[in-house]
C-alpha atoms as an extended CHARMM CRD file, in Angstrom:
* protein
*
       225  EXT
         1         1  UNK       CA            -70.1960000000      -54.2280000000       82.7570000000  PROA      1               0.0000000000
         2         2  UNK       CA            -74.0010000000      -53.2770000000       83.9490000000  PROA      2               0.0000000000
         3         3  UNK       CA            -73.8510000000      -51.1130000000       86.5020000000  PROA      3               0.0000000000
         4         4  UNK       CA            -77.4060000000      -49.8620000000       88.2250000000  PROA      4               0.0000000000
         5         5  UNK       CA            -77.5750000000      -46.3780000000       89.3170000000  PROA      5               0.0000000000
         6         6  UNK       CA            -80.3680000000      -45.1080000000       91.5370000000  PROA      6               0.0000000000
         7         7  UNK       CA            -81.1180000000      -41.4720000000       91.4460000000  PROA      7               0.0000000000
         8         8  UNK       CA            -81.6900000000      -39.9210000000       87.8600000000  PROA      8               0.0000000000
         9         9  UNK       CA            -80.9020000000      -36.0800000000       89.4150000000  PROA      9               0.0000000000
        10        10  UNK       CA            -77.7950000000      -34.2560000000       87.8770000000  PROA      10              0.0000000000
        11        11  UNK       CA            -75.0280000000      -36.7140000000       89.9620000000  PROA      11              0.0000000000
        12        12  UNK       CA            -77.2470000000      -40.2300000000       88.1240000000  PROA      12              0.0000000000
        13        13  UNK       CA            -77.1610000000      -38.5880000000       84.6530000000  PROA      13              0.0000000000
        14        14  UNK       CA            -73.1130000000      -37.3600000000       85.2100000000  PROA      14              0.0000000000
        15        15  UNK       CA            -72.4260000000      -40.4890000000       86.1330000000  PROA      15              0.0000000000
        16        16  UNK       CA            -74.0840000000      -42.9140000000       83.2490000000  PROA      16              0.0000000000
        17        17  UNK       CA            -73.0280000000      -41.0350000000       80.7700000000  PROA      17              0.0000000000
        18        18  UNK       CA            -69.4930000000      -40.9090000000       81.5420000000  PROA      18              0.0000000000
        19        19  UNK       CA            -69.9750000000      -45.0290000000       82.0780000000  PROA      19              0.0000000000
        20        20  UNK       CA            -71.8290000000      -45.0980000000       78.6050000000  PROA      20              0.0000000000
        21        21  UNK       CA            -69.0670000000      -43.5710000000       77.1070000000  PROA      21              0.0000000000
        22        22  UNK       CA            -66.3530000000      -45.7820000000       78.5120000000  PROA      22              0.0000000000
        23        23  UNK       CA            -68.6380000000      -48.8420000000       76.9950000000  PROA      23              0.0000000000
        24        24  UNK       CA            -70.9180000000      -49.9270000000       80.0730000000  PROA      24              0.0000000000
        25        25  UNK       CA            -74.1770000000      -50.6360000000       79.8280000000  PROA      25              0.0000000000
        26        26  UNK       CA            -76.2730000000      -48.2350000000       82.1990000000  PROA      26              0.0000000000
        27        27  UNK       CA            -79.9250000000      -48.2630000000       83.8940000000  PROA      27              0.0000000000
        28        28  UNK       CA            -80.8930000000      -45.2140000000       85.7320000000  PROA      28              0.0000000000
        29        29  UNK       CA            -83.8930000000      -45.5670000000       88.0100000000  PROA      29              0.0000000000
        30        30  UNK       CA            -86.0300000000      -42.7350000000       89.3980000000  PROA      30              0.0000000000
        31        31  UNK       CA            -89.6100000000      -42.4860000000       91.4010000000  PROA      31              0.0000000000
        32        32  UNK       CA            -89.7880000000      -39.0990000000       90.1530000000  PROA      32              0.0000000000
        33        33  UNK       CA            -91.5540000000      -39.0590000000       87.0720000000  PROA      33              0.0000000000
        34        34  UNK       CA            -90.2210000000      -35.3520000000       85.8530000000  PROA      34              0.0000000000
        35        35  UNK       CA            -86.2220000000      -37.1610000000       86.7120000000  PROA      35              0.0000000000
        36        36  UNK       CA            -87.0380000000      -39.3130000000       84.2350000000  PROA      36              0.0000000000
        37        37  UNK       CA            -85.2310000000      -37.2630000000       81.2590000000  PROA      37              0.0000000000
        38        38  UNK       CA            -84.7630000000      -40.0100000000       78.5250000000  PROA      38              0.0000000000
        39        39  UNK       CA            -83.2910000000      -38.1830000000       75.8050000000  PROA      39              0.0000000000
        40        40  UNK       CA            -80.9440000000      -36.3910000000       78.0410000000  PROA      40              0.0000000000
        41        41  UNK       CA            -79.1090000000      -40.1240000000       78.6180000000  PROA      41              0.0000000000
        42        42  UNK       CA            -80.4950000000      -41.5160000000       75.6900000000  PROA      42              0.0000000000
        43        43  UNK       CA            -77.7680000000      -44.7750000000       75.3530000000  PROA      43              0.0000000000
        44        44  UNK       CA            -79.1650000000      -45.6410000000       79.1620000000  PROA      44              0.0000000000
        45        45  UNK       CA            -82.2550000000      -47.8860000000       80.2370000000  PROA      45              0.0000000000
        46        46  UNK       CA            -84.3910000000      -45.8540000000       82.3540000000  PROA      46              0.0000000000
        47        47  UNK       CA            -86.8660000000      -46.9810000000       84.8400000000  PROA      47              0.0000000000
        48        48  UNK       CA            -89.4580000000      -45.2420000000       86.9690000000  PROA      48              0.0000000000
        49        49  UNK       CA            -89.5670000000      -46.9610000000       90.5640000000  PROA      49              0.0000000000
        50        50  UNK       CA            -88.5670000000      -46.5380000000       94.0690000000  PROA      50              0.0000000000
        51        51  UNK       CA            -85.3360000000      -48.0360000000       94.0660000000  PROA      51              0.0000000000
        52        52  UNK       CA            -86.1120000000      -48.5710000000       97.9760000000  PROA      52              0.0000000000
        53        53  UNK       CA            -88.7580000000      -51.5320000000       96.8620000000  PROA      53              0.0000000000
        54        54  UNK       CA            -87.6670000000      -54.9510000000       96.6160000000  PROA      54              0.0000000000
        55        55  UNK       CA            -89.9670000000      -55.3010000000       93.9540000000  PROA      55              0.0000000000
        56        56  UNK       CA            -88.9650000000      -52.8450000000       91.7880000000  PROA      56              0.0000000000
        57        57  UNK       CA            -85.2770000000      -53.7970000000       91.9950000000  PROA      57              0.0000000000
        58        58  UNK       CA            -86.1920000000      -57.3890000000       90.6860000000  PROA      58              0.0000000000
        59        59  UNK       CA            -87.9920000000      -54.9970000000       87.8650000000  PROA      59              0.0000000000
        60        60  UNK       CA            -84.6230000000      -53.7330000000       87.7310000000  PROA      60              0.0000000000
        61        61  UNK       CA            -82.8230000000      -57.5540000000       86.8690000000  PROA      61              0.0000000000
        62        62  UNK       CA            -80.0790000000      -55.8510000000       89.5960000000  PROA      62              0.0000000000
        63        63  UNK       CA            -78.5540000000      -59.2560000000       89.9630000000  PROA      63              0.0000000000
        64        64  UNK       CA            -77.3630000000      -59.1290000000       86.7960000000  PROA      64              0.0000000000
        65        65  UNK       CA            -75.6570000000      -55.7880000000       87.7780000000  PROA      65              0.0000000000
        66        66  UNK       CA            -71.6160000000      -55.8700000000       88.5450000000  PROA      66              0.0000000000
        67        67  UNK       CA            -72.3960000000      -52.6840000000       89.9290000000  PROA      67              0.0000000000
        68        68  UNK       CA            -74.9060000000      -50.5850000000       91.8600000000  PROA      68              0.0000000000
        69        69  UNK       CA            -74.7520000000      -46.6040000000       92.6840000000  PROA      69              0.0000000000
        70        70  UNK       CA            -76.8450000000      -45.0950000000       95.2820000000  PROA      70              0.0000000000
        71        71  UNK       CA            -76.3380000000      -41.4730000000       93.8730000000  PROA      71              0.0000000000
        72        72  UNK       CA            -79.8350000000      -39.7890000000       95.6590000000  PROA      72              0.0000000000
        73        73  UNK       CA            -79.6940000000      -36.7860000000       97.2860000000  PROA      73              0.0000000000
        74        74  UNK       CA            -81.3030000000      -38.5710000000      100.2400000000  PROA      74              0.0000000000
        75        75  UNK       CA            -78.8550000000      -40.8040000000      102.6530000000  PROA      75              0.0000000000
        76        76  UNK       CA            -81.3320000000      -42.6210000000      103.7230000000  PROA      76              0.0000000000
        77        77  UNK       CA            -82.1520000000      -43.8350000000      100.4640000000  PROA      77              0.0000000000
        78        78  UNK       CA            -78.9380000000      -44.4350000000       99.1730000000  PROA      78              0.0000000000
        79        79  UNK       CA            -77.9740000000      -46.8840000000      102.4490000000  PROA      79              0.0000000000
        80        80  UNK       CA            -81.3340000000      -48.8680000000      101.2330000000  PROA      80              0.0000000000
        81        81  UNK       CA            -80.6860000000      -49.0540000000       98.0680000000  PROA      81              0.0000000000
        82        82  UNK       CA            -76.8120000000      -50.0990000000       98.6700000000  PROA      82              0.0000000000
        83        83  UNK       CA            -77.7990000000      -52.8030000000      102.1490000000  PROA      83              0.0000000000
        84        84  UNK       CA            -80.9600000000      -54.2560000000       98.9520000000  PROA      84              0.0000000000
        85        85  UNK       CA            -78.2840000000      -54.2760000000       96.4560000000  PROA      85              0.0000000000
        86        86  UNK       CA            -75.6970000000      -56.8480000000       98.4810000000  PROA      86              0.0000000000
        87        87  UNK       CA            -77.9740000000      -58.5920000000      100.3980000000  PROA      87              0.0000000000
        88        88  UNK       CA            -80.7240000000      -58.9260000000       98.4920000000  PROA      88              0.0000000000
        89        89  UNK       CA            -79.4840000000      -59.1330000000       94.6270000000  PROA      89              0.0000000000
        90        90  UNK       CA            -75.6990000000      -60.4490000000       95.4500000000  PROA      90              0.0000000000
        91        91  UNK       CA            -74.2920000000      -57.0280000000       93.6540000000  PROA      91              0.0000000000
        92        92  UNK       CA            -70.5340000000      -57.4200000000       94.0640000000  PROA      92              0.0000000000
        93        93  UNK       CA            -69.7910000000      -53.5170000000       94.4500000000  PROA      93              0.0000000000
        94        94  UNK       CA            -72.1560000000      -50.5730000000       95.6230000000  PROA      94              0.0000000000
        95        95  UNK       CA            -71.0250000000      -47.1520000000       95.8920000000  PROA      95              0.0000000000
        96        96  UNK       CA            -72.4920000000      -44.5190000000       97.8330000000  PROA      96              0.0000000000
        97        97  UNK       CA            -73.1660000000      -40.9570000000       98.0620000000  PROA      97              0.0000000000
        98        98  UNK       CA            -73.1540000000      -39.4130000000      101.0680000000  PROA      98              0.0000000000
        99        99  UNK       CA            -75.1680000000      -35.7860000000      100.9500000000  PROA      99              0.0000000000
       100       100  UNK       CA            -74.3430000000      -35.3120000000      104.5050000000  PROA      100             0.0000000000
       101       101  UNK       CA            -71.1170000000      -35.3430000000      105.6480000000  PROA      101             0.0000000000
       102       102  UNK       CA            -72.5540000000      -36.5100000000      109.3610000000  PROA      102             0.0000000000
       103       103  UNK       CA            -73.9150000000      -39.3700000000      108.0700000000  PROA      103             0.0000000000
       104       104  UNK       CA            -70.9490000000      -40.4880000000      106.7490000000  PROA      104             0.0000000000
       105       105  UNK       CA            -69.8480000000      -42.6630000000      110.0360000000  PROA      105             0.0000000000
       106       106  UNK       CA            -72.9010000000      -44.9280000000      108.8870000000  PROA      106             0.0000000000
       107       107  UNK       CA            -71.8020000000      -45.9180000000      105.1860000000  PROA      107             0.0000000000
       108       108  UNK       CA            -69.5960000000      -48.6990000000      105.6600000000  PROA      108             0.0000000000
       109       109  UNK       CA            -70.1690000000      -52.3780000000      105.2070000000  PROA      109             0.0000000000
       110       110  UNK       CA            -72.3100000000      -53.3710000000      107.8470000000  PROA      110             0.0000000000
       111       111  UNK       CA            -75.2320000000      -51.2840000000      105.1460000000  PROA      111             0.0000000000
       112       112  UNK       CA            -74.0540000000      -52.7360000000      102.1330000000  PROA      112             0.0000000000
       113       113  UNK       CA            -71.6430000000      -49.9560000000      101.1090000000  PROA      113             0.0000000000
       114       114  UNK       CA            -68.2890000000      -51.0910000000       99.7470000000  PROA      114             0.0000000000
       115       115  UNK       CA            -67.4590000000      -47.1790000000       98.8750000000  PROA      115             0.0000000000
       116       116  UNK       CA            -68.5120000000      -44.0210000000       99.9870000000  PROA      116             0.0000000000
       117       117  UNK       CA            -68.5520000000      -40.5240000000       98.2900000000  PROA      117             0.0000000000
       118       118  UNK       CA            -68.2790000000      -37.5320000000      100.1440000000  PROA      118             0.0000000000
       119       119  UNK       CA            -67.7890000000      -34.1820000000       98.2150000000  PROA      119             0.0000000000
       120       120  UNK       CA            -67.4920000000      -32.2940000000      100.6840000000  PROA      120             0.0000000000
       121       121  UNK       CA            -64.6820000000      -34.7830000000      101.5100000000  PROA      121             0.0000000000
       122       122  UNK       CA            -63.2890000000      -35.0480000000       98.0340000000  PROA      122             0.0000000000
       123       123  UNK       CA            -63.1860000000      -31.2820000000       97.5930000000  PROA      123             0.0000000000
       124       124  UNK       CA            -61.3080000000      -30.3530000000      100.6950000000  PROA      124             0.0000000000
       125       125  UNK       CA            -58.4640000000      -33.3790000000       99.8570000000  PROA      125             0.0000000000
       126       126  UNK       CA            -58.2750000000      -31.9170000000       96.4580000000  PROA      126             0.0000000000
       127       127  UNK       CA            -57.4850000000      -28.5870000000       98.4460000000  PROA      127             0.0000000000
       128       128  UNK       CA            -55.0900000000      -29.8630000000      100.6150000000  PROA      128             0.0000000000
       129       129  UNK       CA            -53.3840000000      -31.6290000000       97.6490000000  PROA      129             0.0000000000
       130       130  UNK       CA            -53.1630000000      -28.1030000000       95.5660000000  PROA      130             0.0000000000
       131       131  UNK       CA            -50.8360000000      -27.0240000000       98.3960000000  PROA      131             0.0000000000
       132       132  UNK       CA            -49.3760000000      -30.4320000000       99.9890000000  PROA      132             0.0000000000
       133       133  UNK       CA            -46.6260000000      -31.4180000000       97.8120000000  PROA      133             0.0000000000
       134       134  UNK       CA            -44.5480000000      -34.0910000000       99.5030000000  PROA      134             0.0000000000
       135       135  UNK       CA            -47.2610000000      -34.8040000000      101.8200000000  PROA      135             0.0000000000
       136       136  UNK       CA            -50.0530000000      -38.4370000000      101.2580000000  PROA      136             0.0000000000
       137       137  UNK       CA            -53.1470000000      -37.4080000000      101.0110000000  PROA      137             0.0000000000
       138       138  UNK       CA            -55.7070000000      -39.6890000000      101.5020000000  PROA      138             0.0000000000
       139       139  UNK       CA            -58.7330000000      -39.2880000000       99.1310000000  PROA      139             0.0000000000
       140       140  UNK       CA            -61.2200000000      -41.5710000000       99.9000000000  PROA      140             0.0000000000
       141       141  UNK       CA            -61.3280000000      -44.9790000000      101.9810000000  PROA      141             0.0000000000
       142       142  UNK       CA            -62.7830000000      -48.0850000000      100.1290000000  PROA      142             0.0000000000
       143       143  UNK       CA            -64.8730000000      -49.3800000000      102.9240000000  PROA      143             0.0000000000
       144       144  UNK       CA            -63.9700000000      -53.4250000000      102.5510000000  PROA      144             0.0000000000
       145       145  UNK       CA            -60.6720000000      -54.1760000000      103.1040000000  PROA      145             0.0000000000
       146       146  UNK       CA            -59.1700000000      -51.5930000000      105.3980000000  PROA      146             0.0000000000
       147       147  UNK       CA            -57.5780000000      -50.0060000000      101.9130000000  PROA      147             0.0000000000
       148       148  UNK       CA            -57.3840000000      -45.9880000000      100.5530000000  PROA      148             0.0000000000
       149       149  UNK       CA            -56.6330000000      -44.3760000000       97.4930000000  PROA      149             0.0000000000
       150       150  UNK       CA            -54.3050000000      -41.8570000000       98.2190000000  PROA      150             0.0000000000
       151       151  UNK       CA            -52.1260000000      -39.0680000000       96.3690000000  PROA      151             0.0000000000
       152       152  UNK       CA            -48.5160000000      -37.3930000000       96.8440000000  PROA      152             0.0000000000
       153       153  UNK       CA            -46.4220000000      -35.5070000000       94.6180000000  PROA      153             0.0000000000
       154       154  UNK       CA            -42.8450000000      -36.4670000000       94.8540000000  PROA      154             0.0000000000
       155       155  UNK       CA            -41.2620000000      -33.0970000000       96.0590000000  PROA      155             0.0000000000
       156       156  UNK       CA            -37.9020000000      -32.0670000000       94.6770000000  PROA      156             0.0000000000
       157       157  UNK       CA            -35.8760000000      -33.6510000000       97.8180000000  PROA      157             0.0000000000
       158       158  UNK       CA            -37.3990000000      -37.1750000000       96.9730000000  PROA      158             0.0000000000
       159       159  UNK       CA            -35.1830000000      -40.3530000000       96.6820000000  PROA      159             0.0000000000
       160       160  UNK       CA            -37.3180000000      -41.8270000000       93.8230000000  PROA      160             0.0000000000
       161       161  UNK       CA            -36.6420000000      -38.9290000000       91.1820000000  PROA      161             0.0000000000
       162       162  UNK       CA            -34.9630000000      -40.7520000000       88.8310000000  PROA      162             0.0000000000
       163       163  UNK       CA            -35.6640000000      -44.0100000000       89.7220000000  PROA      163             0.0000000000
       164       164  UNK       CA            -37.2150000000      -47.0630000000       87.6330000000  PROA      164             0.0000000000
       165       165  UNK       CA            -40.8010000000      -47.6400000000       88.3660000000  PROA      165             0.0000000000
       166       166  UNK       CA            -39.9030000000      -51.5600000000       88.3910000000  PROA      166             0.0000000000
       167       167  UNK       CA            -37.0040000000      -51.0450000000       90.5070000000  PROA      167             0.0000000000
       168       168  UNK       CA            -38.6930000000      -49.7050000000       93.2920000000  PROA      168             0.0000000000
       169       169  UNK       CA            -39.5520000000      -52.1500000000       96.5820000000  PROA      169             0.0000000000
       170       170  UNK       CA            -42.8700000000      -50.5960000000       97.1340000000  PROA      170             0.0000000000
       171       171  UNK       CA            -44.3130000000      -51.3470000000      100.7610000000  PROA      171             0.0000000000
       172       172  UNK       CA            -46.6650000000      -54.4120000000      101.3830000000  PROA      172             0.0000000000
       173       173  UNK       CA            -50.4320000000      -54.0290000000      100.5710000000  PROA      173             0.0000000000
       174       174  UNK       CA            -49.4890000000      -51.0620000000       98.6050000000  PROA      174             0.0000000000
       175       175  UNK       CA            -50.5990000000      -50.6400000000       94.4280000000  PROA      175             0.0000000000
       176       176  UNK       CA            -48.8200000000      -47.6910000000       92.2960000000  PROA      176             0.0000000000
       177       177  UNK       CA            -52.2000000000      -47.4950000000       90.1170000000  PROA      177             0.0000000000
       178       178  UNK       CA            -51.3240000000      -44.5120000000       88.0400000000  PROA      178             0.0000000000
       179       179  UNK       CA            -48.7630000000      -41.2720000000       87.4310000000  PROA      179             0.0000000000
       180       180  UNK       CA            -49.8640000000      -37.5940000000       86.6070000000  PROA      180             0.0000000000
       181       181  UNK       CA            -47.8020000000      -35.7490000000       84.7530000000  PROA      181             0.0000000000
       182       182  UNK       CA            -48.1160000000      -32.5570000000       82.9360000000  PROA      182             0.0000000000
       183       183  UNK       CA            -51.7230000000      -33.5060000000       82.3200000000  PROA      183             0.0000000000
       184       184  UNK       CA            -51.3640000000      -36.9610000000       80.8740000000  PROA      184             0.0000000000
       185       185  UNK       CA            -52.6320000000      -40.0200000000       82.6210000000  PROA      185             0.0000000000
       186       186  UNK       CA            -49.8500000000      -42.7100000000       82.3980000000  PROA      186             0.0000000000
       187       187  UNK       CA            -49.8750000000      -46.0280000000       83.1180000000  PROA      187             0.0000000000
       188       188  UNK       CA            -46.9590000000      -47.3280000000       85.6560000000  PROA      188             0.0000000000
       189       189  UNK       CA            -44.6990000000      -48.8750000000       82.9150000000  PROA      189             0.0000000000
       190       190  UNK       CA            -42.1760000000      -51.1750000000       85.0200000000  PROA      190             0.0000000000
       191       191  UNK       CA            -39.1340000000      -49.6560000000       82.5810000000  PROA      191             0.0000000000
       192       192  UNK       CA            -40.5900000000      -45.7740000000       82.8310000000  PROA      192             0.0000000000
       193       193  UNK       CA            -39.1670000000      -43.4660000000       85.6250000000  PROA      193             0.0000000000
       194       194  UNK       CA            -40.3140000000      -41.4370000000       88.3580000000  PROA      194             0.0000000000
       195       195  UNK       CA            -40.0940000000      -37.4750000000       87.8620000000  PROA      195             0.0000000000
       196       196  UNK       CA            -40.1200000000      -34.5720000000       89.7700000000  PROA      196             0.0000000000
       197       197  UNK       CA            -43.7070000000      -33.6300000000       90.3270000000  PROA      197             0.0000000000
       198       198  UNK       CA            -44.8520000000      -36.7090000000       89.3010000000  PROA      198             0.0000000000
       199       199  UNK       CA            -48.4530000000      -36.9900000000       91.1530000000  PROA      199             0.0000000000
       200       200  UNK       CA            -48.9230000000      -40.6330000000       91.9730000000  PROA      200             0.0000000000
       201       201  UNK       CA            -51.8910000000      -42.6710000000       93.2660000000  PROA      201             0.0000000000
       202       202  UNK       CA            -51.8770000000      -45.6680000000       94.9990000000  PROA      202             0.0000000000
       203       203  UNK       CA            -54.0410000000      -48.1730000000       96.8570000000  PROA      203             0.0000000000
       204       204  UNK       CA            -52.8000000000      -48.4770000000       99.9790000000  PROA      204             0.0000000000
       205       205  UNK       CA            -53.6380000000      -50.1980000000      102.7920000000  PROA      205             0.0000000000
       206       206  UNK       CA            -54.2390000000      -47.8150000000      106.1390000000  PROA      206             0.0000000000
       207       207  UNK       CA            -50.9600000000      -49.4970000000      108.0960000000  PROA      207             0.0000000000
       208       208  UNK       CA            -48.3670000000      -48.8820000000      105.1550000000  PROA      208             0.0000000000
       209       209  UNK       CA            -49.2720000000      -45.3830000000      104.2950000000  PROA      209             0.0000000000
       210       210  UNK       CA            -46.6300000000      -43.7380000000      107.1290000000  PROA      210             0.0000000000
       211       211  UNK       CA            -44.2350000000      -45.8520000000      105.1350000000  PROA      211             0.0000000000
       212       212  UNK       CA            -44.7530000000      -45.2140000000      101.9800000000  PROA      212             0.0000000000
       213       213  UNK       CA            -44.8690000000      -41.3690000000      102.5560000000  PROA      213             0.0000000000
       214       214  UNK       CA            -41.8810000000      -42.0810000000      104.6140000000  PROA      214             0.0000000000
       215       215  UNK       CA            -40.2200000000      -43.4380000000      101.4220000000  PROA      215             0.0000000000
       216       216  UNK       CA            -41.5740000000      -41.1420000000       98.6700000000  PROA      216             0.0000000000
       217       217  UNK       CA            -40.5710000000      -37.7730000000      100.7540000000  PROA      217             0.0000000000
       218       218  UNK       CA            -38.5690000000      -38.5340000000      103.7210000000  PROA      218             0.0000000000
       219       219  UNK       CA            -38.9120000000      -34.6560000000      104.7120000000  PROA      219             0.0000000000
       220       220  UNK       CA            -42.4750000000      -34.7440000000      104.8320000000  PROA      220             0.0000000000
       221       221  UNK       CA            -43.9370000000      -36.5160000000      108.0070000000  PROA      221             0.0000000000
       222       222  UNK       CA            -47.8680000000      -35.2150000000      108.2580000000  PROA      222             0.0000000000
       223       223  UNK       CA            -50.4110000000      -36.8120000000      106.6390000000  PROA      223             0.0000000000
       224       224  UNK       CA            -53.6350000000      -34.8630000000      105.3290000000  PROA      224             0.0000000000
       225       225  UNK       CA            -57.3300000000      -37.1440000000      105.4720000000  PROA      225             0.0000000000
């Protein structure tokens, strides 16, 4: 996969080199001449451009990207870059920071962003989630589709303990896409089963989460975005 990533600060050179590793192939683009730290990525294309110019995203080839991040510390930038990247160059997926949390009503769809990163967002679910066993938490809201990824660990009065993963009737528009437990990343094997503490994550759409939280921890009824 080629995936385009505008900003070269800290966040763009996080971010390609954790893509390098997993096999992508990465350009980082930067209008800052001292962001553009070659050997620091040095498996990454680098360009020096204003992402915000048409003309230097055709430099960029981004139509042959399956993927564009706007990862500036500017939102203004990173809505241009993301509203250029689908309308412009056809990129199928652009994902967005956001720096300021109340901007974030604006990075949605309607500028070209099919997901949005907040950390201030992130953070504070990851808090809740530290202390929210039994409760869905919702970690971040993929902007097409009306779908979230959210989190609960099964609580020790939970119906599923023991259960098959393939046995279970899971809600409509809902995706188990992976289990924590004990620190190892499992896939959902249809003949594994669920465990206490188990953290799961699904993709869920917004009108089935009640259920499914209903379903995973019947004594848990408040949901934490």
């Amino acid at each position: 996969m080629r995936v385009a990533i505008a900003g070269a600060g800290n966040v763009g050179r996080s971010i390609a080199a954790e893509l390098l590793e997993n096999g992508h192939e990465v350009l980082l683009i930067d209008r800052d001449p001292r962001a553009i730290k070659a050997e620091s990525v040095p498996r990454a294309e680098w360009l020096l451009a204003d992402a915000c110019e048409l003309s230097s995203l055709e430099e960029a080839a981004l139509q042959r990207c399956q993927v564009a991040i706007a990862s500036t510390g500017d939102d203004k930038v990173n809505l241009v870059v993301s509203l250029l990247a689908k309308t412009e160059f056809g990129v199928p997926r652009t994902v967005a920071r956001v720096n300021h949390p109340r901007n974030e009503w604006m990075f949605n769809e309607a500028w070209g962003v099919d997901v949005s990163v907040s950390t201030p967002r992130i953070m504070s679910a990851l808090v809740e989630e530290a202390v929210s066993v039994g409760d869905l938490v919702r970690l971040f809201t993929f902007r097409q589709g009306d779908a979230n990824l959210v989190e609960l660990t099964l609580p020790e009065d939970s119906p599923m303990i023991g259960m098959r993963v393939g046995d279970v009737d899971w809600p409509l528009d809902t995706a188990l896409v992976v289990i924590l437990r004990e620190g190892r990343v499992l896939r959902p094997d249809p003949e594994g089963t669920l465990e206490l503490g188990d953290e799961l994550l699904f993709v869920a759409a917004d009108e089935t989460e009640e259920s499914l939280e209903a379903m995973l921890s019947p004594g848990h009824h408040h949901k934490v975005e």
